[in-house]
Each structure stands twice: as structure tokens, then as C-alpha cells.
C-alpha positions as CSV (number, residue, x, y, z in Angstrom):
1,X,-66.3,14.5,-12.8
2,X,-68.3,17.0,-11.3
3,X,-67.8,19.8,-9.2
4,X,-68.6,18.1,-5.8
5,X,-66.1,15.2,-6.5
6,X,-64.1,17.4,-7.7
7,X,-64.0,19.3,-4.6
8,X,-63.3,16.0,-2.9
9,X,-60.3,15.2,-5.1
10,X,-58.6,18.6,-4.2
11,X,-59.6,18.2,-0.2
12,X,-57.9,14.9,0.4
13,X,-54.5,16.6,-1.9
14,X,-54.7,19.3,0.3
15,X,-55.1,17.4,3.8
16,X,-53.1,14.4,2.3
17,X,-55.2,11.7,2.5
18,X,-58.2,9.5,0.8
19,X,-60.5,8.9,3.1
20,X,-63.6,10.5,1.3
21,X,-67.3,9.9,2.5
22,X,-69.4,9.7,-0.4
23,X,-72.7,8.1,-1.8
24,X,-70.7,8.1,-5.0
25,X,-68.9,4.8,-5.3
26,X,-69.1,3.9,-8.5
27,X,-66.8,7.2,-9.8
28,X,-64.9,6.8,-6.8
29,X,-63.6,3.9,-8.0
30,X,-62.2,5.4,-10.5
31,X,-60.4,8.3,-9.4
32,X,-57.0,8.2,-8.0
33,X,-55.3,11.0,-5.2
34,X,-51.6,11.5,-5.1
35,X,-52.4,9.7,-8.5
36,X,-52.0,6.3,-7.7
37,X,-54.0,5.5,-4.8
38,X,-57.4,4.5,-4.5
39,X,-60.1,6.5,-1.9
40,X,-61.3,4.9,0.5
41,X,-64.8,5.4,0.9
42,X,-66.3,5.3,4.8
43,X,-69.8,4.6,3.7
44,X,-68.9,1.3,2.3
């Protein structure tokens, strides 16, 4: 993880929800918020 997903990861904590928009799909995949729910990425 680097520091721009990172700083994703902590955003949708903070606001309290995974909608994330990112070129970055494959890690995205990968990473949970509220640790057990995938992100859902808007540039599907």
C-alpha cells in the first residue's frame, strides 16, 4: 500500500463510506474499509 491509497483508506473511515475513484483497481480489490467491505470504485 502506498501513501496515496493509503490516504484513500483513511478518507472513506473518516466520511464512512467506500466509494473511492481510483485508476488503481487491481489493489483496490484487495483492500477492505470498516474491514469487511469492499470499495467501490466509480471508474469501473
Amino acid at each position: 500500500m502506498d501513501l496515496a491509497d493509503a490516504s484513500l483508506v483513511l478518507l472513506a473511515e473518516t466520511l464512512g463510506h467506500g466509494r473511492i475513484l481510483s485508476t488503481d483497481r487491481r489493489d483496490f480489490h484487495a483492500y477492505r474499509w470498516k474491514s469487511t467491505r469492499p470499495f467501490e470504485n466509480l471508474l469501473r
